[in-house]
Structure formats: structure tokens, C-alpha cells
N, C-alpha and C positions, 0 to 999 in steps of 0.2 A: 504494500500500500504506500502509496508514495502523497505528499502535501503539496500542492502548487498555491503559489498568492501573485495575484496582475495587482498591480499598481496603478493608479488614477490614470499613468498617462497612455497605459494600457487598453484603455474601457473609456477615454476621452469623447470618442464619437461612434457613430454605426461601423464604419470597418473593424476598427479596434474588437470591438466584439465579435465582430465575422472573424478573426484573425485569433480570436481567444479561442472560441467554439472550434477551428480548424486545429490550433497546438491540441483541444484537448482530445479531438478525434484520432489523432495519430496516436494520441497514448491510451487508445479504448480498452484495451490488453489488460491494463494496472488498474486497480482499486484508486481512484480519485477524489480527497477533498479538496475543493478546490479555495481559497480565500481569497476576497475581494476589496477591493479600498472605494471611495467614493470617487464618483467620472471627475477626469480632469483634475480640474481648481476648485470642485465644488466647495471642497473643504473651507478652504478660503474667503469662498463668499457665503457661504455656513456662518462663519466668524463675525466677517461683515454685519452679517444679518444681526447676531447674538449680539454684539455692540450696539447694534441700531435700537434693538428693542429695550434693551436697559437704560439706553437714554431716552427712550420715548422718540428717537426722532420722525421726522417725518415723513422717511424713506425707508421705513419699514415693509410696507408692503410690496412696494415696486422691487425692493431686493428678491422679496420673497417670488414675485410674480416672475424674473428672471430666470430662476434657479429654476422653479416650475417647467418653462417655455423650453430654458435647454432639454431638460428629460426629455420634454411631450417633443421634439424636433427627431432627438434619438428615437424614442418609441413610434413615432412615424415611418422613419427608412428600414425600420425592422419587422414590422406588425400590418395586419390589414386592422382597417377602424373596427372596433367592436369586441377585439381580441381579449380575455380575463384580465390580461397585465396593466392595462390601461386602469383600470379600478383597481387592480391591487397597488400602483403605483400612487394614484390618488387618496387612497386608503391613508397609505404612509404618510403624506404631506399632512394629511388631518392631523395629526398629531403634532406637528408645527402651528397648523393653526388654531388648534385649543388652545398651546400654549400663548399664543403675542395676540390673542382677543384679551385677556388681562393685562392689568397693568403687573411689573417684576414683583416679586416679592422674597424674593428665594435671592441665595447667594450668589454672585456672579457663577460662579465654578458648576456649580449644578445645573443652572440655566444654559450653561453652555453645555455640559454632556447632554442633555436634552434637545435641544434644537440641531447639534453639530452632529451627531448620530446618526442622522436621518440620511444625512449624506450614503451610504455602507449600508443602510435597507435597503433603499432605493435603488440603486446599481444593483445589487445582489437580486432582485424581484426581476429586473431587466434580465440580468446576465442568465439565472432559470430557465425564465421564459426563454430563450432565445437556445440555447439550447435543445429544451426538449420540442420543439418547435423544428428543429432542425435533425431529430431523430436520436439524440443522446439523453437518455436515460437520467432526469436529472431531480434531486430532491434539495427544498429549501430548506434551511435551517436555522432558527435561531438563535444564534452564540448567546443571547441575554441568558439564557437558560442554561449555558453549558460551560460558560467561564466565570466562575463569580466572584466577585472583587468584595473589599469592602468600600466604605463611603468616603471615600479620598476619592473626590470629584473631578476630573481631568486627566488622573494619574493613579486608577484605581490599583490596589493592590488586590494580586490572584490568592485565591486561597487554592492551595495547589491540592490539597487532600479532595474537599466539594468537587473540584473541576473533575479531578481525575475520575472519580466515582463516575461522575453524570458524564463523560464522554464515552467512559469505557462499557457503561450499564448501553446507550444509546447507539452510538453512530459507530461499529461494527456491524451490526444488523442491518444499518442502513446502506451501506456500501456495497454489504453484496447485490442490493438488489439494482447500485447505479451510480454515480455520481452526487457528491453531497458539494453544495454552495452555499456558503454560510458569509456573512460580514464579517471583516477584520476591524481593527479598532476599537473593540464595543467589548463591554463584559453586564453583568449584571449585578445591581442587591440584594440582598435575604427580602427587603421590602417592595422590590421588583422596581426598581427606577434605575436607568441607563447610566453602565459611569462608561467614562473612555479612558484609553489605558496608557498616553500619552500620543503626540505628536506624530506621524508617521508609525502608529504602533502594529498596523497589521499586518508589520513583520513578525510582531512579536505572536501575535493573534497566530501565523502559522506554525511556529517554532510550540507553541503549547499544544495544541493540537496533536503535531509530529512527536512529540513527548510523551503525551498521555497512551496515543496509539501505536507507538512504537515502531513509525515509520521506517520505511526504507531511506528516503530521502526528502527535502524541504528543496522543491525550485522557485525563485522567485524573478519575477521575470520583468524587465525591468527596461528603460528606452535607451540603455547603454550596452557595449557589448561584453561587460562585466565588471568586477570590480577594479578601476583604475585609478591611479598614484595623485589624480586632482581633479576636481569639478570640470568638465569639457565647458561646460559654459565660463569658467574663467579663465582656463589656462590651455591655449594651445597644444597638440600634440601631446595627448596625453597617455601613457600607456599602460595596458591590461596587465592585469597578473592572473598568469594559469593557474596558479594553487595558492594557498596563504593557510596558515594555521589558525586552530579557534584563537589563541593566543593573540595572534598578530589582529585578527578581525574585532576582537572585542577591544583589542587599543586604540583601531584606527576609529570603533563607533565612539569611544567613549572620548573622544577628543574632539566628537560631531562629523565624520563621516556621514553621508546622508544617504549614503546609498542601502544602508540595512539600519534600522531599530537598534538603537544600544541594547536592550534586555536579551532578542534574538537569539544569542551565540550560546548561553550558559546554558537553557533546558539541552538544546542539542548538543554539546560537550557533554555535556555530565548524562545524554542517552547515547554517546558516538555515534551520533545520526550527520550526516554531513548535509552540508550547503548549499546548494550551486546558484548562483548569478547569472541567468541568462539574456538575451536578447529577444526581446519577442517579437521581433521583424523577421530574425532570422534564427529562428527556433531550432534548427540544428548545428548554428555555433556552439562551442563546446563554450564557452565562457569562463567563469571563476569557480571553480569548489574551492571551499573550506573543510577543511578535516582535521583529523590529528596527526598531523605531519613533523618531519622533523626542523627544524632550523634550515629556513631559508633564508639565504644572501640576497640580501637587495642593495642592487646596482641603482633603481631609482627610487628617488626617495617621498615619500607619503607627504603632500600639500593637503592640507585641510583650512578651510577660510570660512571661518565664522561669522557673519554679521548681525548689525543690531545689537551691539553689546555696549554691558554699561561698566564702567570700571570705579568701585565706590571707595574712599579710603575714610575707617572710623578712628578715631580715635578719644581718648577718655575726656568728659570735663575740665577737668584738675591736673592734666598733664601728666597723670603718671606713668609708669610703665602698663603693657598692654600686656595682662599676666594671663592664667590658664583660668581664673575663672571670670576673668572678663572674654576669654575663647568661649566656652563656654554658654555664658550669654548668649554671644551672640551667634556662635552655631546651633544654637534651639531657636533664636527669632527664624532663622532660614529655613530648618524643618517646618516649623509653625506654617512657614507660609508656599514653603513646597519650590522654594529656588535652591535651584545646581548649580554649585561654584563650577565652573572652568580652572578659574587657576586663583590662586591666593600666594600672598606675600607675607610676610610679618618682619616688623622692624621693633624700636624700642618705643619706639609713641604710637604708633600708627597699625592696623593690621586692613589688607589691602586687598579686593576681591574683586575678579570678572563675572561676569553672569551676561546671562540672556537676558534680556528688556522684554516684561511685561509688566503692562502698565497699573493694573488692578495688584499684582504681587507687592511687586516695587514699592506701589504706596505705602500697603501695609506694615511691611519690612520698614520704612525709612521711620514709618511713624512709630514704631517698635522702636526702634534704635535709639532715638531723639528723645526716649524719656534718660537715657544714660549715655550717651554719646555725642559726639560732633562729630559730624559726616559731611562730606566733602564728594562729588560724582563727577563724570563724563559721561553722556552717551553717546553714541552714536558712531561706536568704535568698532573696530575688526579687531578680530583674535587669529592670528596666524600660526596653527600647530607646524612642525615638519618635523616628521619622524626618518629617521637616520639618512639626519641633514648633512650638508655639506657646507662650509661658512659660505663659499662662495656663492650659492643658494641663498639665505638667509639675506644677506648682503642685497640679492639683486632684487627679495620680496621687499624687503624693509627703504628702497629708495626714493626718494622724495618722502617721506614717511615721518612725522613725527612719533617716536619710538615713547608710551609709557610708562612701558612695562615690560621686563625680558625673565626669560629663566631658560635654563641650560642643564640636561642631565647627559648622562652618555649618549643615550640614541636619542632625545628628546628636543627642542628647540619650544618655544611659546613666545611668541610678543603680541604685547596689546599694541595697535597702533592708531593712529587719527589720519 
């Protein structure tokens, strides 16, 4: 039984889908679940939307009306009028619009698993239909029911016992009888309310799955022609790596790689289920595995570029030194509100931290801070990882560059720059 997950830019429009439907017929042979992320950028204007409605503004519903018209444009070049998908597609939207007929009342974070979810039904009701419409054997599934999280809203945590129980009781039986398509990103509550499992997570959504079921393999397929050394949209010439260790993969995610889910790599390590990265244009490219291999020599070196970061430096009232339990402190305000250092400093007055810029977090954090601290920010900075850099390298990211912020390990490189 093998896991496959398409990506947004996968399921972006009506080919995309024809082009999904055709990788999964060639693999008709293998037990198939298949996982799906939301079409395109929906996600994105998901977000949009969830902004709009917490502020009450006035472009609430035209967001909403957009997101709408793309589906129903897709569901048009796929479907004759009349077709069940069209109402179950509409179905789903209801549930966006119960919620933005009130006015917010709920926490920004929940408000947003709720609305931004819908994205991952919606393409998954698509991607079924279109399948068994086209002769493959295909069953829908609920992940809300099959991964359950607790109520850390955005960033649910799996309980991994619950999960495993309800996948392994479930969707073996389902399999034999076909293909199972379930939504990535999405988990569930004991009180049945949508959390999401973080950013780009239904990587993570397939690697659980491939876990509990004890796959053969997790492909995730993807608009690149596998895992390479920098973002093609920044940097010229970029190139593939044939193989890379869970090791080497969970460094490159965890430094914001975007091409896999940082959680991804450890359910699969710790069940040696390997990886692979493929192309989905060109579906018999061999692409990137990941496995448990031994030390590989890299000749070229891992660019990862960060943007939208904020670089905050705090320091005490009274000047004093910044000791282990003024650390302390302030590593519970970050927990509290669910921000992940990138990289941190400590000096004798000051201790000095990168992060992602969200805006609802941030506040929180700062106002946190501010009852015992003086804090000091930049945003709107880049963080430039390079794993087993070369200065010369470093040198040629960092020019014209105000540098500030650096750190240096053996294979490691990091600067904050403006």
C-alpha cells in the first residue's frame, strides 16, 4: 500500500486533475490513499477571507464569492451540469457561510481552522468525483475523524494512540475495495471542531497516514523535479539531489525548506518508510527519495531564504544581566502564543530572536513581554540558512545586504539580513 499527497499547484485547475486521475491510473496495481491540499492559492485567499471577517470589512463576501466562482469554473470543465459534486461542493461552502453570517466571537486561531479548512474538503469532493467519474474506484474520507488533534488551533497536536486506533480499525477495509481520498491539513476534536495542523501540513497529513498503515512508500508530488539545493523561483540553476537522508531532510525542513512539512520526516524515520519527491508533469522522473542512507557528500550547498521575518531584541528594565530565569520567561511567552524561533542570540543585556511575522501572534507576544521587558524589533527581514556553505557563497548572498544578524556552526551558516 503505498500514500501519494498532490499539492495545490497540482489540483490548481481542470488539467491538473486530469493529470492527477492519469499518475493514479498507472498505479491501479497498488492499494492507494491518496492526500490532497487545497486548489492552487486557495489557501491564501482562505486567509484573506478569515482577516476580512474578523475585521468586519466590507469585502467579505466578494472574497468569499471569488473562491466560490474558481471551484464552480473547475467543476464546469470536469462535470456535465447536474452532476452530485456540484451540491456536495456547495454543501461545503455552507459551512463558511454559517460561519461570516455572525458577527466573530471566537479566537482569531479557531476562526481560522474553521473557515481555512474548507479549502482541503472542497478539492478532495472534486478530486473523488473526478475520479470515479472516470472509472477508478474511489472512496471519500474524512481525516476530521481519523486524525485527532487537541485544541491548539492552527497547529493542532496528533494524538498519535486515537489516530492510530481509528485508521487502522477503518481504512484497510476501505482500500481493498479502491482508492481512499481524504484532505490533508485538517485533523479533528474530541468536541468535533476543525483544527489545522500547521502551514503546508498535508505533508505531514500523508506521513501519518503512511505510519499508522504501514506503508510501503509516501510520494508526494510536487511542481519541481524534486528536492533541490534552493527555491527555483529565487535562484537560478538550481540543482536536484537523487537521494538525501531523513537526517539531512528534517535539517533542510527545519531551517524552512518549503518543499516538505517540517513534522513529515520523523513518523517515516522512526517506521523506515521512505520518501520520494516527484514531479507531477513528469510522473516517471525518478526524482528525490529520502531514506536511511549513509552520509552523503554534498558538493552543492542547501540555500534556504526565509521571508517576512521579524528580528526582536529584549532586554531587562533595570539593565541587568539576561539570566536563565528571565530565559525562561520569556520562552513560555513564545509557547503561550505558538511562535518558532528560527535562530536566537544571547549576549549580557540583550537576548535576540528571529521568527516568522504574524500579526495576531506578535501582538500578543510583545504585549506579554512589555509587562517585564524593553523590546526593540525589525521586520520585514530575510533569514538566509546555507547548509554546508562555502564563504564564498555566503559573501555573494549577503551583498548589498545590511547584515543583523550572523551565526556560524561547522556545516551551518544563518544571517538575518534587511
Amino acid at each position: 500500500m503505498q500514500v501519494f499527497k498532490f499539492g495545490g499547484a497540482s489540483v490548481k485547475d481542470a488539467p491538473g486533475i486530469i493529470n492527477l486521475a492519469q499518475i493514479v491510473q498507472k498505479n491501479q496495481d497498488k492499494q492507494l490513499l491518496i492526500v490532497v491540499s487545497a486548489m492552487g492559492k486557495t489557501t491564501n485567499a482562505l486567509e484573506k477571507l478569515t482577516r476580512a471577517y474578523v475585521e468586519q470589512s466590507d469585502e467579505v463576501h466578494t472574497i468569499f464569492d471569488e473562491i466560490k466562482q474558481y471551484h464552480y469554473d473547475i467543476l464546469h470543465q470536469l462535470f456535465e451540469p447536474g452532476d452530485a459534486v456540484f451540491d456536495e461542493v456547495a454543501n461545503t461552502f455552507v459551512e463558511i457561510e454559517w460561519t461570516i453570517e455572525d458577527e466573530p466571537q471566537d479566537e482569531f486561531d479557531f476562526i481560522y481552522d474553521q473557515i481555512v479548512s474548507i479549502g482541503e474538503m472542497v478539492s478532495t469532493r472534486i478530486v473523488n468525483a473526478y475520479l470515479n467519474k472516470v472509472g477508478i474506484k474511489s472512496h471519500w474520507l474524512d481525516v476530521r475523524g481519523y486524525i485527532h488533534t487537541d485544541n491548539t488551533y492552527r497547529e493542532g497536536k496528533v494524538d498519535w494512540p486515537k489516530t492510530t486506533q481509528s485508521i487502522q480499525h477503518d481504512v484497510p477495509a476501505l482500500l481493498q475495495k479502491g482508492c481512499v481520498v481524504t484532505p490533508g491539513f485538517l485533523g479533528g476534536t474530541s468536541e468535533n471542531f476543525t483544527t489545522t495542523l500547521g502551514r503546508e501540513g498535508s505533508d505531514y497529513t500523508a506521513s501519518i497516514f503512511a505510519s499508522c498503515l504501514k506503508a510501503e512508500s509516501v510520494t508526494i508530488w510536487k511542481d519541481v523535479p524534486g528536492v533541490l539545493n534552493a527555491d527555483p523561483k529565487l535562484f537560478k540553476d538550481t540543482v536536484k539531489y537523487d537521494e538525501l537522508s531523513y537526517a539531512e531532510a528534517i535539517e533542510m525542513t527545519y531551517y524552512g525548506a518549503s518543499v516538505i512539512h517540517p513534522k513529515t520526516i520523523k513518523p517515516l524515520q522512526n517506521a523506515k518508510i521512505p520518501l520520494l519527491v516527484k514531479p507531477f508533469l513528469h510522473a516517471d522522473e525518478p526524482g528525490t527519495i529520502i531514506t536511511e542512507t549513509n552520509y552523503i557528500t554534498f558538493n552543492t550547498p542547501v540555500i534556504i531564504v526565509k521571508q517576512n521575518q521579524v528580528l526582536l531584541s529584549i532586554s531587562t528594565k533595570d539593565y541587568s544581566f539576561i539570566s536563565e530565569d528571565h530565559l525562561s520567561d520569556i520562552f513560555g511567552l513564545f509557547a503561550k502564543t505558538h511562535i518558532k524561533v528560527n535562530i536566537m542570540q544571547t549576549s549580557a543585556l540583550s537576548f535576540t530572536v528571529c521568527f516568522d511575522d504574524d500579526t495576531e501572534r506578535f501582538e500578543k507576544l510583545t504585549a506579554g513581554l512589555k509587562q517585564n521587558f524593553s523590546i526593540k524589533y525589525n521586520n520585514k527581514l530575510q533569514l538566509i540558512t546555507v547548509r554546508h556553505y562555502k564563504p564564498e557563497l555566503v559573501k555573494e548572498l549577503t551583498a548589498g545586504k545590511t547584515v543583523l544578524l550572523e551565526q556560524i556552526s561547522r556545516n551551518t551558516v544563518q544571517v538575518v539580513v534587511k
